[in-house]
N, C-alpha and C positions, 0 to 999 in steps of 0.2 A: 504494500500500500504506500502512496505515496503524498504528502504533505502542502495543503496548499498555500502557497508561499504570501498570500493576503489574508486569506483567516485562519492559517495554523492547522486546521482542519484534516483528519487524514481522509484521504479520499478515495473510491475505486472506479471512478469515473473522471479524469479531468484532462484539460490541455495544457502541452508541456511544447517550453520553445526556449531558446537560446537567447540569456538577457540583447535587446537590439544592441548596447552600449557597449559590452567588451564581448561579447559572444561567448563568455567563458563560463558561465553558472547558466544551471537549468533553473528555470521558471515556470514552478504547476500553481495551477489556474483551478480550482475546481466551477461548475457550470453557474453556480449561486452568482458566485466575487465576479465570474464575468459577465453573468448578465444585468448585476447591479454597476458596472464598473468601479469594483472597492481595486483601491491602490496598490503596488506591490512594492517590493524593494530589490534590487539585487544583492546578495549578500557578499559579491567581491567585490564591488567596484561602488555601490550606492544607489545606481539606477532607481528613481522611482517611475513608474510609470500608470499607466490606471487600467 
C-alpha cells in the first residue's frame, strides 16, 4: 500500500508521478486530494504543488 503524499492516507487506489520540479521523488495522489485539489509537497526538493 502506498501513502498519499497530501493526506498521509494509505491508499490502494491512487496516482503516482515524478515531482515536475527535480523529477527525483514519487508523488501519490490518492483520488479524494485530487479531486478536491488538496496541496502536496515534495519531500526532496520542496515542491509544493496542488
Amino acid at each position: 500500500m502506498k501513502t498519499c503524499s497530501s493526506c498521509g492516507r494509505q491508499v490502494k487506489e491512487y496516482a503516482e508521478f515524478k515531482c515536475p520540479s527535480c523529477e527525483k521523488s514519487a508523488i501519490v495522489r490518492c483520488k479524494t486530494c485530487r479531486e478536491t485539489s488538496n496541496p502536496y509537497r515534495c519531500g526532496k526538493c520542496g515542491f509544493s504543488g496542488p
